[in-house]
C-alpha positions in Angstrom: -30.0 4.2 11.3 -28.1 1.7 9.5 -24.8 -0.8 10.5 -22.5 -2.1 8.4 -20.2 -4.5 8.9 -17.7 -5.6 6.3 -15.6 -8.2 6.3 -13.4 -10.4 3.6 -9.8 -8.4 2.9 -6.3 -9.1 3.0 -2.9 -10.0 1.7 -3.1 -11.9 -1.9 -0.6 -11.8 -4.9 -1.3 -10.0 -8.2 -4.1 -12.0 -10.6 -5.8 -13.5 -7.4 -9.1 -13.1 -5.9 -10.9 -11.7 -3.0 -14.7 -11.4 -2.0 -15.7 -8.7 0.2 -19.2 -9.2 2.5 -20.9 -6.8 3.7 -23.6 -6.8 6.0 -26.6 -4.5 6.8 -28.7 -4.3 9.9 -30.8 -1.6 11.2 -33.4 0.3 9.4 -32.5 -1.5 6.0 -35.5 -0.5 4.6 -34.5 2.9 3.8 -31.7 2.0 1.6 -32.0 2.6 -2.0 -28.4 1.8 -3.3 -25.3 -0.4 -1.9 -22.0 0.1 -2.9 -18.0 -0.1 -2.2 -15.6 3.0 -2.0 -11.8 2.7 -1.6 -9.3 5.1 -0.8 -5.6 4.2 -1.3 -2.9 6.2 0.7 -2.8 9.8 -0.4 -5.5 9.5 -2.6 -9.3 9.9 -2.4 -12.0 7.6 -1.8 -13.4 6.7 -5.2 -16.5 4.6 -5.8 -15.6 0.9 -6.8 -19.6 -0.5 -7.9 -23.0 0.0 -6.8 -25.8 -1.7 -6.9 -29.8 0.1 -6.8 -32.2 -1.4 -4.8 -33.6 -2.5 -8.6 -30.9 -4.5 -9.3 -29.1 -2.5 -11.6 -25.6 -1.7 -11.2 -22.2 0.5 -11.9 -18.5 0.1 -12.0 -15.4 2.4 -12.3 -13.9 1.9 -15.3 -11.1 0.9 -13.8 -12.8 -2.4 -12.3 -14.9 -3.5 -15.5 -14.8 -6.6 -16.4 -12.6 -7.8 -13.2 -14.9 -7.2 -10.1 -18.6 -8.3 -9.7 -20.9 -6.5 -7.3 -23.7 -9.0 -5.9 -26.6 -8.8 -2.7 -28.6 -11.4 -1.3 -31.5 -9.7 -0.1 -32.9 -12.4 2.2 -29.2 -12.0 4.2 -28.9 -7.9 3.4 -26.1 -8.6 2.7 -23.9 -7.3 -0.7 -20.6 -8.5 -2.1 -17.6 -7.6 -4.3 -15.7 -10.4 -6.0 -13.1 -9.1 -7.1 -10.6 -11.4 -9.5 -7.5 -10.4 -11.4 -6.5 -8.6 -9.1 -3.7 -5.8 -9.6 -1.6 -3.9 -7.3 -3.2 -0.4 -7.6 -6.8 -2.2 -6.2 -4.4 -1.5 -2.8 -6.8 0.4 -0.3 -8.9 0.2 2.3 -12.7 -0.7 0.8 -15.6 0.7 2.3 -18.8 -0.8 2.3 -21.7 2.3 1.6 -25.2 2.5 2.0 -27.4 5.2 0.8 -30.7 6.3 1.3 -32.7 9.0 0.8 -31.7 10.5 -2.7 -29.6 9.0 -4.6 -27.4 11.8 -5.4 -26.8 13.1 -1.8 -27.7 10.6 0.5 -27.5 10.2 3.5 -24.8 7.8 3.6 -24.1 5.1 5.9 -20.7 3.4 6.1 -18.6 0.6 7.1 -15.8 0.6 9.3 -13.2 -0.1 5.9 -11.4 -3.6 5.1 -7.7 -3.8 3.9 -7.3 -5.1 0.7 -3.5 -5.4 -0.4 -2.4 -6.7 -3.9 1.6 -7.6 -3.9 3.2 -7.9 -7.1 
């Protein structure tokens, strides 16, 4: 089993900048890939970035350019800094860990952070 614990949302104005933590504990070992999901209101969750246990890494197209995905291993911990922000980024992030295949899983998940963009 694996815990996450997220933390680092809230309240900022359109072309600021957040950083989201997250924090694994557990049976860490077994993860292969790290990444953050959001889901705004009526909408699905949608992958934000990833990051392999190699180091690569993969962004929405909607994010390139503006958010950086990041882990410290010594800490297991990963992060999302996120600058220029805009007001669709609105949503609840979830911090995701996978292991097993990297296609299916299984996943582990955070609890969810708010992240709100005003304009």
């Amino acid at each position: 089993q694996v815990q996450l614990v997220e933390s680092g949302g809230g309240l900022v104005q359109a072309g600021g900048s957040l950083r989201l933590s997250c924090a694994a504990s557990g049976n860490t070992v077994i993860i292969n890939a790290m990444g953050w999901y959001r889901q705004a209101n009526g909408k699905q969750r949608e992958l934000v970035a990833r990051i392999l246990s190699g180091g690569s890494t993969n962004y929405a197209d909607s994010v390139k350019g503006r958010f950086t995905i990041s882990r410290d291993n010594a800490k297991n911990t990963v992060y999302l800094q996120m600058n220029s922000l805009k007001p669709e980024d609105t949503a609840v992030y979830y911090c995701n860990a996978r292991s097993g295949s990297l296609i299916t899983g299984p996943d582990y998940w955070g609890q969810g952070t708010q992240v709100t963009v005003s304009s």
